[in-house]
C-alpha positions as CSV (number, residue, x, y, z in Angstrom):
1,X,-120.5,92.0,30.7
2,X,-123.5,92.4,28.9
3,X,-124.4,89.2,26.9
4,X,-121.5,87.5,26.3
5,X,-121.6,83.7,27.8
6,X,-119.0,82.5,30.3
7,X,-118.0,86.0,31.0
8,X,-115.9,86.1,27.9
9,X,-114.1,89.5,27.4
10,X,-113.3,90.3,23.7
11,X,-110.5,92.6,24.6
12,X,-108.5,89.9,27.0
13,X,-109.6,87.0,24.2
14,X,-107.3,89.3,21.7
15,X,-104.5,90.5,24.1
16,X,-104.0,86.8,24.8
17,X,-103.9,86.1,21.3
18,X,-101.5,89.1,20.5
19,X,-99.3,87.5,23.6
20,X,-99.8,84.0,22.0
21,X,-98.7,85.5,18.7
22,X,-95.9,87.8,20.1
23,X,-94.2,84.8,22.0
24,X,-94.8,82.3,19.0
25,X,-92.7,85.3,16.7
26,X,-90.2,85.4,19.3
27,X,-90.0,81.6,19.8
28,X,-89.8,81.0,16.1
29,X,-87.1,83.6,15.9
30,X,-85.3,83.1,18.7
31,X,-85.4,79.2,19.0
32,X,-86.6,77.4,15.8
33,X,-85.2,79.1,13.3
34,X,-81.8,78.7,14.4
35,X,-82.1,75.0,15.9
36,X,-83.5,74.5,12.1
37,X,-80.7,76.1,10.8
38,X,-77.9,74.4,13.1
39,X,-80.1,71.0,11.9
40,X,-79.9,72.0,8.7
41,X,-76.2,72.3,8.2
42,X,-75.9,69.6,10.3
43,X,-77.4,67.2,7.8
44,X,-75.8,69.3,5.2
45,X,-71.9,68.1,7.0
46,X,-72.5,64.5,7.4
47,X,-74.0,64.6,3.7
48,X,-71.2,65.9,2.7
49,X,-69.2,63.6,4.9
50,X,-71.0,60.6,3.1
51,X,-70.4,62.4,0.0
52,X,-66.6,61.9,0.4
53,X,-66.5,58.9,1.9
54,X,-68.6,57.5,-1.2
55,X,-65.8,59.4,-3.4
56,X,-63.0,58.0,-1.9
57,X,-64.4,54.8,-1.6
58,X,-64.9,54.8,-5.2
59,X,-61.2,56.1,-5.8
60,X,-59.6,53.7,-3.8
61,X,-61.9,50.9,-6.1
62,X,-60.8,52.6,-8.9
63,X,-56.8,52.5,-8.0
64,X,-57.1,49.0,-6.6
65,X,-58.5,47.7,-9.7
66,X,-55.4,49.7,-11.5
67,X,-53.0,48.0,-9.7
68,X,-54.7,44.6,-9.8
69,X,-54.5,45.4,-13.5
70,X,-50.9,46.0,-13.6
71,X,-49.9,43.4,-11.6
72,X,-51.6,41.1,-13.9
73,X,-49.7,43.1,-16.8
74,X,-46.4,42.8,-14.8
75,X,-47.0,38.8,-14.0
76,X,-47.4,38.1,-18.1
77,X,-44.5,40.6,-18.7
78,X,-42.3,38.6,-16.1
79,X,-43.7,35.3,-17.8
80,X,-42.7,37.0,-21.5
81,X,-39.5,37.6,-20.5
82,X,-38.6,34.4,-18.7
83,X,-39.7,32.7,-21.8
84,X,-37.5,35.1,-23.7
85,X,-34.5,34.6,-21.5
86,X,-35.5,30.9,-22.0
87,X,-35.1,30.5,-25.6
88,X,-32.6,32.8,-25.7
89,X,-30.6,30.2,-23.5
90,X,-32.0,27.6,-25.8
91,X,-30.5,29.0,-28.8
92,X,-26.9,30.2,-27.5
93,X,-27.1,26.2,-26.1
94,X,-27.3,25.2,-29.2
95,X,-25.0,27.4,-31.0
96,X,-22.3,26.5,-28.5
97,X,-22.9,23.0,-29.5
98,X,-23.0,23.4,-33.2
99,X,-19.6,25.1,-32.1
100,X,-18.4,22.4,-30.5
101,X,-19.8,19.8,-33.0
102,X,-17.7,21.7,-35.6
103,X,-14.2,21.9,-33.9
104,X,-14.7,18.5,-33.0
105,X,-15.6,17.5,-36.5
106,X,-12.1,19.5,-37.8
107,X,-10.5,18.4,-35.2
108,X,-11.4,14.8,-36.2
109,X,-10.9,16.1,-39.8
110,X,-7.3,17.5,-39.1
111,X,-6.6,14.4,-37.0
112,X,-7.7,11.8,-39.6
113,X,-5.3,14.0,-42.7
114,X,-2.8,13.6,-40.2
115,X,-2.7,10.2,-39.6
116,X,-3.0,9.5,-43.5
117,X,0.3,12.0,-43.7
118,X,2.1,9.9,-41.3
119,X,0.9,6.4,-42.8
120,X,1.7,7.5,-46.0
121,X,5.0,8.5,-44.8
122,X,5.5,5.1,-43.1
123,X,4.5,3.3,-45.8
124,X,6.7,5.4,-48.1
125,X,10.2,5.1,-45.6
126,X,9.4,1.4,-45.0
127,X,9.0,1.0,-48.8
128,X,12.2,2.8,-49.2
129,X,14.1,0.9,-46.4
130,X,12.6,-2.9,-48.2
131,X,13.7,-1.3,-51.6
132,X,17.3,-0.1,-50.0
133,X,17.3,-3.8,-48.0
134,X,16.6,-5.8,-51.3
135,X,19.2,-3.6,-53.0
136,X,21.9,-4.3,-50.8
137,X,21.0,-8.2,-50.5
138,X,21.5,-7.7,-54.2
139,X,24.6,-6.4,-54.2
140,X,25.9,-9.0,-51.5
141,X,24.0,-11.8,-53.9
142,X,26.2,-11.0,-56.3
143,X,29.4,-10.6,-54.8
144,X,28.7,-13.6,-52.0
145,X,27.0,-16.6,-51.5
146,X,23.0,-16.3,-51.0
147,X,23.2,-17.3,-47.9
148,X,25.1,-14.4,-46.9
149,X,23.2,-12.4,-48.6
150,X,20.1,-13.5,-46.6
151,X,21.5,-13.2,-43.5
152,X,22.7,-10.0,-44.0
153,X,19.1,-9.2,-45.3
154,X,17.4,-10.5,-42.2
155,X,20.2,-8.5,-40.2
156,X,19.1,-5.2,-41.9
157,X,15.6,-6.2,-41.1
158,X,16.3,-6.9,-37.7
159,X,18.0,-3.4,-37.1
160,X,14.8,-1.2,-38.3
């Protein structure tokens, strides 16, 4: 203890120190490496975790957006064909009643030649039964008085 202030031993200054070292290597090895580690791929999982949840999140965006899409797509396609069904409608409306216009027009057509036929038959078999009628109050005019013949004329007439 020759000179050395506060009684200061080198040789228990440096066993201290190897101690100090020696439990600092042991602690490091032994305790904060591995919590380090364990805190390591700790943050490494819920990274990870985040990670996926970001990717999903994204995914399900994506596929919403895809069906918002097509059900946009599917509304006009619904709309298209309602307006197709429409028109078709329209038109097989309207070439039932051209249809109908045109049977009724032959119909009309069929019914007016028909009642010219049967006038013009009238007109012919009353112009036949006047021409028969004045040929018979011809015949009686000669052979009778006239006004036998007439009455037997307006007889005729009266008959038919």
């Amino acid at each position: 203890m020759t000179g050395i202030p506060l009684n200061l031993d080198w040789q228990q200054i440096l066993l201290h120190l190897l101690n100090f070292v020696v439990l600092f290597a042991i602690l490091y090895f032994l305790l904060y490496k591995p919590v380090k580690n364990f805190i390591e791929k700790r943050r490494k999982a819920y990274e990870d975790i985040d990670n996926q949840a970001k990717a999903d999140r994204e995914e399900a965006e994506k596929v919403l957006a895809e069906y918002k899409e097509k059900l946009a797509g599917v509304d006009a396609e619904i709309e298209e064909k309602r307006n197709a069904v429409l028109e078709e409608a329209a038109h097989r409306a309207d070439d039932i009643k051209e249809g109908a216009r045109k049977e009724a027009e032959e119909i009309l057509a069929k019914a007016e030649q028909q009642a010219k036929n049967d006038l013009d038959r009238v007109v012919a078999e009353a112009g036949d039964k006047v021409a028969q009628m004045a040929q018979e109050a011809a015949e009686k005019a000669m052979f009778g008085s006239t006004e036998d013949a007439y009455d037997a004329f307006l007889d005729k007439a009266e008959e038919k």
